[in-house]
C-alpha positions in Angstrom: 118.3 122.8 113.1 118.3 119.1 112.1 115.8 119.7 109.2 119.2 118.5 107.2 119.6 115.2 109.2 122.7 116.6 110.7 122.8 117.9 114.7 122.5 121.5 115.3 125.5 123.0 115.4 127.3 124.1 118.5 129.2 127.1 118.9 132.3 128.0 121.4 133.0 131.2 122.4 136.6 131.7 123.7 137.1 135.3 125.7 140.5 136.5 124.7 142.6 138.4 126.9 143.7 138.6 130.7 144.7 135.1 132.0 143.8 133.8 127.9 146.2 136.0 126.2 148.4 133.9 124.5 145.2 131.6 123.6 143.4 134.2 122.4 146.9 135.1 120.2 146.8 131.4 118.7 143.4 131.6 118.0 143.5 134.8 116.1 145.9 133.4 114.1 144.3 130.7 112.8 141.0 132.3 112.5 142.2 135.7 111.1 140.4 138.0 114.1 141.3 141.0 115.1 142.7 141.9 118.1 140.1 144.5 118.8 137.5 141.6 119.4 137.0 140.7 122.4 134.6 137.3 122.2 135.6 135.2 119.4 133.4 132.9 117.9 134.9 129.3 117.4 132.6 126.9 115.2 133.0 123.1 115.5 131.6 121.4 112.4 130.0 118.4 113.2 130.5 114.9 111.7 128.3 114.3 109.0 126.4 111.0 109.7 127.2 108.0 107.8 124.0 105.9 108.0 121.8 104.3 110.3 122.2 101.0 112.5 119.7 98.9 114.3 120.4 97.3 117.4 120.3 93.7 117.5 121.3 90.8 120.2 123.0 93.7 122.1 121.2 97.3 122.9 123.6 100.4 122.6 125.6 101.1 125.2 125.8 104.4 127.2 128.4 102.9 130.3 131.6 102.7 130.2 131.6 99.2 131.3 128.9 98.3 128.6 130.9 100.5 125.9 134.0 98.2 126.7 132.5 95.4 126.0 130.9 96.2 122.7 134.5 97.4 121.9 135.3 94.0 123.4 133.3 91.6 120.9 135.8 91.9 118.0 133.6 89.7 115.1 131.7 92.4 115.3 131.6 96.1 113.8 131.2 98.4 116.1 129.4 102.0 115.5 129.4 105.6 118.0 126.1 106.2 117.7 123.7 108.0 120.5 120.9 106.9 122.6 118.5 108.5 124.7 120.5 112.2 124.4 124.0 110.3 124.9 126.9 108.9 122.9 126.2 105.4 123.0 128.4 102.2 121.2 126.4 99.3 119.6 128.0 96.2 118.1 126.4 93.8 116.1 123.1 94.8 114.8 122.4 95.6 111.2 124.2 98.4 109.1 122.7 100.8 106.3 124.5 103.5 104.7 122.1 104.6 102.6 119.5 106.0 106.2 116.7 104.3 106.6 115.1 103.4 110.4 117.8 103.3 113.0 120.1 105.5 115.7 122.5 107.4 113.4 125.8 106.3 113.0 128.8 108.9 113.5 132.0 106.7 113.2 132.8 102.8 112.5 135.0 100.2 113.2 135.1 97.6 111.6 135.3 93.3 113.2 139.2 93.5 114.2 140.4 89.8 115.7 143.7 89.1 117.0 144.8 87.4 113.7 144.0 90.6 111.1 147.0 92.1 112.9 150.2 92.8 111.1 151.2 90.6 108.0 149.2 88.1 107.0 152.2 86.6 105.0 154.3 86.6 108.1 151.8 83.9 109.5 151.1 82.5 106.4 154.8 81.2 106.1 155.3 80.1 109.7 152.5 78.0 110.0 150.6 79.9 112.7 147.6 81.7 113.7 148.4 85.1 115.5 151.5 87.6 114.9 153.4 87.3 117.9 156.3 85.9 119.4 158.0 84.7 122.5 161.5 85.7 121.8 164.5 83.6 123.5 165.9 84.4 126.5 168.9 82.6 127.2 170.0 80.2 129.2 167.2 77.8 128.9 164.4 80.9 130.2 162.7 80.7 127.4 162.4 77.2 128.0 160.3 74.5 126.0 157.2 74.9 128.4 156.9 78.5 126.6 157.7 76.9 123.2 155.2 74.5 123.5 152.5 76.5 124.9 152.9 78.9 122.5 152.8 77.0 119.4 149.6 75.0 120.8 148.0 78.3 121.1 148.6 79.1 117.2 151.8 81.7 117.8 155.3 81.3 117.8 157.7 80.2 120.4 162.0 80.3 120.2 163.6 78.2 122.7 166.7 80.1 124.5 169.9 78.0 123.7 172.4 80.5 124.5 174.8 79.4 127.0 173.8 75.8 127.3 175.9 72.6 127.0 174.8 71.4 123.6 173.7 68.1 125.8 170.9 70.2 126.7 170.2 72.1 123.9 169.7 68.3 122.0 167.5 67.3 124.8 165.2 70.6 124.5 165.0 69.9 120.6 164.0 66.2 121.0 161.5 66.9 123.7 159.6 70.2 121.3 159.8 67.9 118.4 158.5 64.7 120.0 155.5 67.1 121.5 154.5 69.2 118.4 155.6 67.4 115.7 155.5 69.2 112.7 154.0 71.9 114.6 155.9 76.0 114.3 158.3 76.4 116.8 162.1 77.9 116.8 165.6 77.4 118.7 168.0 80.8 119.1 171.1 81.2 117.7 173.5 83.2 119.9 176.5 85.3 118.0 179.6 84.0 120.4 182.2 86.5 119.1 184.5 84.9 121.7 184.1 81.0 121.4 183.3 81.1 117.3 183.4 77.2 117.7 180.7 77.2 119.8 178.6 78.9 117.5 179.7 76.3 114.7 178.7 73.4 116.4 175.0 74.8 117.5 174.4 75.1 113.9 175.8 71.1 113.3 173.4 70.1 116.0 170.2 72.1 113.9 171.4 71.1 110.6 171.5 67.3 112.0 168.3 67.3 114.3 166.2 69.2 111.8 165.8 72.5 112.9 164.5 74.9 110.7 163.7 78.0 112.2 166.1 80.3 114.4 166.2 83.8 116.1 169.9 85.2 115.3 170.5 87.5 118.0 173.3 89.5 119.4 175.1 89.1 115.8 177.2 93.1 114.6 178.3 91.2 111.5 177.5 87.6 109.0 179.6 84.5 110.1 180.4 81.4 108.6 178.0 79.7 110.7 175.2 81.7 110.0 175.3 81.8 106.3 176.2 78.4 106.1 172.4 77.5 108.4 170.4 79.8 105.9 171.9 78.4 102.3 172.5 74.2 103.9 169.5 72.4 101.3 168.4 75.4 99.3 167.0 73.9 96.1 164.9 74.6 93.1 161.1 73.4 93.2 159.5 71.5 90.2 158.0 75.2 89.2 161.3 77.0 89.5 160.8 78.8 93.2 164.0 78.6 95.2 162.9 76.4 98.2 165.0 77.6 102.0 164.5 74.7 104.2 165.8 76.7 106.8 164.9 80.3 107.9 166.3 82.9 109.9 164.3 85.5 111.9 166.8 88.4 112.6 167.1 90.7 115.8 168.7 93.2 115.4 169.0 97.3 116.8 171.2 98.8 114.3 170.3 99.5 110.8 174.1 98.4 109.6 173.5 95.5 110.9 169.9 95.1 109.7 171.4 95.8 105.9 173.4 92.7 106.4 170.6 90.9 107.3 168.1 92.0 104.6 170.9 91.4 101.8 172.1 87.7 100.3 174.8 86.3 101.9 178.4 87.7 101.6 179.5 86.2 98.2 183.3 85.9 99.9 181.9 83.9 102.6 179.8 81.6 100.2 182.9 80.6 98.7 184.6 79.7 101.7 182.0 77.2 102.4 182.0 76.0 99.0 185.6 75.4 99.1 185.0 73.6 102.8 182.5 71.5 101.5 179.9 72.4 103.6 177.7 73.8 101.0 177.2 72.8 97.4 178.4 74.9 94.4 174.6 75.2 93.5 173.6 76.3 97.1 175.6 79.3 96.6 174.6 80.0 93.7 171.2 79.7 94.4 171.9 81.8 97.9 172.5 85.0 95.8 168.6 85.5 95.2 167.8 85.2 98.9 168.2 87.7 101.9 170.2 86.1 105.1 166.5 86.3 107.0 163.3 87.5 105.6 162.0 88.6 109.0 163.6 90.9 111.3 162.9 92.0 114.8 163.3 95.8 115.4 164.3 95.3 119.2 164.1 98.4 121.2 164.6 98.9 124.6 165.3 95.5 125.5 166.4 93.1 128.6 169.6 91.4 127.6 171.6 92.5 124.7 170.2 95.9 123.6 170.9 99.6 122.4 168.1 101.3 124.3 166.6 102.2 120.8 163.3 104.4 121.2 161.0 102.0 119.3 159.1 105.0 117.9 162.6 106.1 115.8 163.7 102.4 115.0 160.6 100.8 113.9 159.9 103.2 111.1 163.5 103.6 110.3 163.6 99.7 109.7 160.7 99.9 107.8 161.8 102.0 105.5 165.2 100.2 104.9 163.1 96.8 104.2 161.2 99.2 101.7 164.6 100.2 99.9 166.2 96.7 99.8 163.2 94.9 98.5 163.3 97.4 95.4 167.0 96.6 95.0 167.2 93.2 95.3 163.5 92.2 94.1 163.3 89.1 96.2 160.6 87.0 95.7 159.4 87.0 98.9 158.9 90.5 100.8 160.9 91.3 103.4 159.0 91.6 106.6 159.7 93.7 109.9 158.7 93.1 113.4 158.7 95.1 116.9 160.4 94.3 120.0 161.5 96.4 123.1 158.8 97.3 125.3 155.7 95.3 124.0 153.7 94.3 127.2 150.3 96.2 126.8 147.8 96.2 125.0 148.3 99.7 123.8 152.1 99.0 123.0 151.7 96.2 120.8 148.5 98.7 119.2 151.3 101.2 119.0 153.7 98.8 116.9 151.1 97.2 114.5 149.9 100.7 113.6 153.4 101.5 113.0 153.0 98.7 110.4 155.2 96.0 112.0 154.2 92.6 110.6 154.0 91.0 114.0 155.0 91.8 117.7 158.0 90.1 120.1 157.6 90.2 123.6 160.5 88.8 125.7 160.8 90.4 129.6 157.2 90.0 130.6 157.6 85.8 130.0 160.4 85.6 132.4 157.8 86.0 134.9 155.3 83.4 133.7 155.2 80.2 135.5 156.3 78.4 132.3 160.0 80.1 131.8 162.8 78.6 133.1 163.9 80.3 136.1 163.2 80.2 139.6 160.1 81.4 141.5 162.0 84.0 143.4 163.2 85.8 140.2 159.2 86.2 138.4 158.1 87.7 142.5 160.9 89.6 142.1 160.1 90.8 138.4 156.3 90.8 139.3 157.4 93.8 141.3 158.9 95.7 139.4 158.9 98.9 138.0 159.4 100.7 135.1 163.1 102.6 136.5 163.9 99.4 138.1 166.4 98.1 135.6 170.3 99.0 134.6 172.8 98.1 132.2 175.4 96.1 133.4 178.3 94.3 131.6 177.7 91.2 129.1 179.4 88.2 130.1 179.5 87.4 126.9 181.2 89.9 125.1 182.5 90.9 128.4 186.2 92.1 126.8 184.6 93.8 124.1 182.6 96.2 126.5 179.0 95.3 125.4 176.2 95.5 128.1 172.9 93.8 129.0 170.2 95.4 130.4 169.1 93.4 133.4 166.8 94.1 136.9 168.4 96.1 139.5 165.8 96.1 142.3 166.3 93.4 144.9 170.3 92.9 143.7 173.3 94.4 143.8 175.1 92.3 139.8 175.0 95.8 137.9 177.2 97.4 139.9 179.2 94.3 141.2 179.8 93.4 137.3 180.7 97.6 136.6 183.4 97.1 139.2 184.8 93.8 137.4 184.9 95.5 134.1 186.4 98.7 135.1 189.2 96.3 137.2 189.6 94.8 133.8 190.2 98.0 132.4 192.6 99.1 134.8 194.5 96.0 135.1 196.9 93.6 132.9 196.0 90.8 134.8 194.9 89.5 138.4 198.4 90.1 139.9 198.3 94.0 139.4 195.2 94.2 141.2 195.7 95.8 144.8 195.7 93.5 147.4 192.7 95.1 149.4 190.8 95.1 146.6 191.6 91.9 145.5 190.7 90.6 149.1 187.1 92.4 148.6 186.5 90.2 145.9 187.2 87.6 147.2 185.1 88.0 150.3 182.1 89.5 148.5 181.4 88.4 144.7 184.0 84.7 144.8 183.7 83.9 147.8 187.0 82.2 147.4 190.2 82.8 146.5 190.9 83.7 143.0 193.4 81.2 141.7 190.6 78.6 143.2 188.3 80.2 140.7 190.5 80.1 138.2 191.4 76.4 138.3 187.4 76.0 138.4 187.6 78.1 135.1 190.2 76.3 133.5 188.6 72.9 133.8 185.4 74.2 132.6 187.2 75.7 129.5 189.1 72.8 129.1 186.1 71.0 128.0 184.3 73.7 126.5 186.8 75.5 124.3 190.6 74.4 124.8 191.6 77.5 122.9 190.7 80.0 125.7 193.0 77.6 128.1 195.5 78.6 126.1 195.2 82.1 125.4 194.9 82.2 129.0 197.9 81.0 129.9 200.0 82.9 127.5 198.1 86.4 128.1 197.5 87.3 132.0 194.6 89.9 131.1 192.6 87.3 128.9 193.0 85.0 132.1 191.6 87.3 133.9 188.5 87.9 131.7 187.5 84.9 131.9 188.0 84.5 136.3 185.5 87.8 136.1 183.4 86.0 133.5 182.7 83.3 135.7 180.7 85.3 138.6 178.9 86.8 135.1 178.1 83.5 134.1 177.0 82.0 137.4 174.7 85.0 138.1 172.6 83.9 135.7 172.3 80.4 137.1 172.6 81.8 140.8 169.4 83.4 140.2 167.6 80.8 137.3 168.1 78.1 140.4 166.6 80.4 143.1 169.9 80.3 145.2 168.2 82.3 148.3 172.1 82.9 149.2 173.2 84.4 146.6 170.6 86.9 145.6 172.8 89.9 146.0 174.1 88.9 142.9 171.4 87.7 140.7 171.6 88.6 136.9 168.0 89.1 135.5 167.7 90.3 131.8 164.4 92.6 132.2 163.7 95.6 130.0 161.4 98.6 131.4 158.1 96.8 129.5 158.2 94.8 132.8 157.2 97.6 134.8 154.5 98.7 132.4 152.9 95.3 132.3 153.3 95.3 136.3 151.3 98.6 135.9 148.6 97.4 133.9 147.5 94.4 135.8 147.7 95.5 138.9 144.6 94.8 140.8 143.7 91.8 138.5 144.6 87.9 138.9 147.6 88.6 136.5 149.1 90.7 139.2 150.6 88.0 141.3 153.3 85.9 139.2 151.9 82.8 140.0 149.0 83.2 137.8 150.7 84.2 135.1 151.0 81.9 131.8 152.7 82.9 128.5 149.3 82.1 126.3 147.1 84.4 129.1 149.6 87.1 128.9 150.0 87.1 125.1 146.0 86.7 124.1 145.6 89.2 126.8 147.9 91.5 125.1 146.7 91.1 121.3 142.8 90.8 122.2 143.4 94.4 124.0 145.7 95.6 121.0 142.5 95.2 118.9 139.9 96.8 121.3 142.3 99.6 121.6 142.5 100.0 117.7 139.0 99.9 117.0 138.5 102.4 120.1 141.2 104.7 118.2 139.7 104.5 115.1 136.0 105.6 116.3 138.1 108.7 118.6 140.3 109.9 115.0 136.3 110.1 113.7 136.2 113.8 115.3 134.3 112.5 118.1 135.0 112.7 122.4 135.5 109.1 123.1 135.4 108.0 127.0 139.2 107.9 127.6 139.2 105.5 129.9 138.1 102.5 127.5 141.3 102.7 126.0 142.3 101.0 129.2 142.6 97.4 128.3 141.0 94.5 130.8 142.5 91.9 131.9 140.7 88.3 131.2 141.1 85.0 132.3 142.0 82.4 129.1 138.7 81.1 129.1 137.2 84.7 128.6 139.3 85.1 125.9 139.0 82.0 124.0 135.1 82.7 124.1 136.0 86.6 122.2 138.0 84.2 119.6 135.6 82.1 119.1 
């Protein structure tokens, strides 16, 4: 009876045997029954209640379009309650835990807004509002429109700088430093294993135009230039804190790699740029209390450089190697870990903040926003993909060292064009010892002219980007030939970034399989076609549906049937959203 305040209680009576023999087996073992029973009595406890709650501006909800929305208005608790004979949502209203008047309360979540996930430290430090990120993308995708927009919307944008002309890197940092000022933003920082000059003078451009925030990426192990952007102007304040003007947000896949990252910089490598003069004797000594970057990106099954990590393995792994090198080295700031690879719903990025990560990097699903900087026929063409749409293909680079991308392979044909180039590399000492029908293929199919011409291209392009590989080149017929098949690599990129309608056979788009499942989820709403889609829409859409889906989990782990289908999460125009903020 309910004489106690609690529901009566309901009992479920499970025949064992025929068709429910092996059930009626499990549930003998848990319930210590005899086999000689034949109905089995299964008691579900119910909840005990935990108070009362009166409705106020908004009556409970019995709907599921009216249980959404009270899931939906995030300053605001919501409670399970029930209502006319039926499980009912209520948000708002008042609260007593101690009874009283009211619909009975079985389970409660509390106000969840966009900005109470992950670390509060994490956005603390960077100056903004919500805990996500627009990773780079290279080659100018991640362009400063996304930057901007992002930081103006109180989250955190990194401008793509790998494999531009410094020219244009310069121009992107003056324009996203005339527009925001001293607002957060960041630039990437590309390992380039191959042209480690290249690398050195990106970071003389940062150091001299101010830059003070970068996404390392694609880096296996420290360099010179690296260390030497983390310790440049690291100083004592008046109250004895060390002061890092510059900071370094790590992403990385392996947890070798991630040690490195999370440790102080190599103390051989300190004292090569002390003796250089490129840092002071006190910077280095100074650089022994600090980690190379306090923040690091767990990237998971990523477009572009990746390992196809499962994120559910590599984010708590991290985690816990953050948790080991904070104890060892006692830094003074805690070291902080983040999720990437396959955030692009609502219920992924749910996923990786209650996995703990201390804030959320989303990378594929901006190439198809109208603000990245690529062409319209690349974001329909990602806009319609799907999940298995997508192969690795070679890096161009790290092309000789055998590293791949992961990139889209509906609608072209670069994964396996750039296969066959690397396993002709492999074959091969140079472009002479390749057959001549073969050679004649690619010629007539990925160059489209004759190879020495391509190589004279090369060579001038070389010759003014890094001498050294002119050399090599000329001196060792296989390196010459790595860079000829680099250059269809490189140009696939900008074949399809500049919309070249004839050369979409052989566009290279980095994409990850979190395309498809944002594809999935907004089908059938305004974000479906790419030209409605805008990096601030997506992302608010994405965290304001991470916290609806959180506070539905939490009432479902009460004990209670929640509908299932409210843990789909809707897809709003901005101005919708920025009313739920409010």
């Amino acid at each position: 009876g309910e004489s106690d305040g609690l529901p009566p209680l309901r009992l479920v009576f499970f025949r064992a045997g025929g068709h429910n023999e092996s059930s009626g087996e499990a549930l003998d073992a848990l319930r210590g029954v005899s086999r000689e029973k034949t109905d089995v009595p299964l008691i579900v406890t119910p909840r005990p209640r935990l108070g009362t709650w009166q409705p106020g501006n908004l009556p409970p909800a019995t709907a599921s379009e009216a249980m959404q929305d009270a899931l939906y208005h995030l300053a605001q608790p919501v409670v399970l309650t029930e209502f006319q004979g039926q499980p009912a949502l209520g948000a708002g209203g008042r609260l007593s835990l101690d009874g009283g008047e009211g619909l009975p309360i079985f389970a409660l979540a509390p106000a969840l807004r966009p900005e109470d996930l992950g670390d509060p430290g994490f956005v603390a430090d960077h100056g903004i509002q919500y805990p996500y990120v627009a990773g780079a993308m290279a080659s100018g995708i991640g362009s400063a429109e996304i930057v901007i927009a992002m930081s103006r919307a109180g989250m955190l944008g990194f401008f793509g700088a790998g494999g531009l002309p410094l020219p244009q890197v310069e121009a992107a940092i003056e324009r996203v430093q005339r527009e925001l000022g001293s607002a957060p933003y960041g630039f990437n920082l590309l390992h380039s294993p191959q042209e480690p000059d290249l690398e050195a003078a990106v970071v003389d451009l940062y150091l001299k135009r101010g830059v003070h925030l970068v996404e390392a990426a694609a880096y296996m192990s420290m360099t010179l230039p690296l260390i030497r952007y983390r310790v440049s102007g690291i100083h004592r304040a008046a109250d004895g804190t060390i002061v890092t003007p510059n900071r370094v947000i790590a992403k990385v896949s392996r947890v070798e790699v991630a040690s490195r990252f999370f440790s102080p910089p190599p103390a051989n490598m300190l004292a090569k740029l002390v003796e250089s003069g490129q840092i002071t004797a006190e910077e280095a000594e100074l650089a022994k209390h600090i980690p190379v970057a306090q923040d690091l990106t767990a990237e998971a099954d990523s477009g572009g450089h990746t390992d196809n990590r499962p994120a559910l393995a590599m984010l708590p792994t991290m985690i816990a190697l953050r948790d080991r090198l904070q104890a060892e080295h006692g830094y003074a700031q805690r070291l902080r870990v983040g999720a990437a690879g396959g955030i692009s719903t609502p219920a992924s990025a749910a996923a990786a903040f209650a996995m703990g990560a201390a804030y959320v990097l989303t990378g594929s699903v901006n190439q198809s926003c109208v603000e990245s900087g690529t062409s319209d026929l690349v974001r329909q063409m990602l806009a319609a993909a799907q999940q298995a749409d997508v192969a690795m293909a070679p890096a161009g680079d790290m092309f000789e060292m055998g590293v791949k991308v992961q990139v889209l392979k509906r609608g072209t044909m670069f994964a396996m064009r750039a296969q066959k180039l690397y396993d002709l590399y492999k074959a091969y000492e140079g472009l002479e010892a390749i057959p001549e029908d073969v050679r004649a293929g690619l010629e007539k199919d990925l160059f489209r002219a004759p190879l020495e011409e391509i190589w004279t291209g090369t060579r001038d392009f070389f010759l003014t980007r890094d001498p050294s590989q002119v050399e090599r080149a000329e001196r060792d017929p296989k390196h010459r030939m790595a860079l000829v098949f680099r250059w269809y690599l490189g140009l696939s990129s900008r074949w399809s970034k500049g919309g070249d309608p004839s050369r979409k056979a052989d566009y290279q788009i980095w994409c990850g399989p979190a395309m498809g499942a944002f594809n999935e989820w907004v089908k059938g709403s305004a974000l479906e076609a790419s030209e409605n889609r805008r990096v601030v829409t997506v992302a608010l859409n994405i965290l304001v549906g991470a916290c609806a889906l959180t506070r539905w989990n939490i009432l479902r782990m009460a004990g209670h049937a929640i509908a299932p289908e409210l843990a789909h999460g809707r897809v709003l125009p901005l101005d919708q959203l920025q009313a739920l903020l409010v």
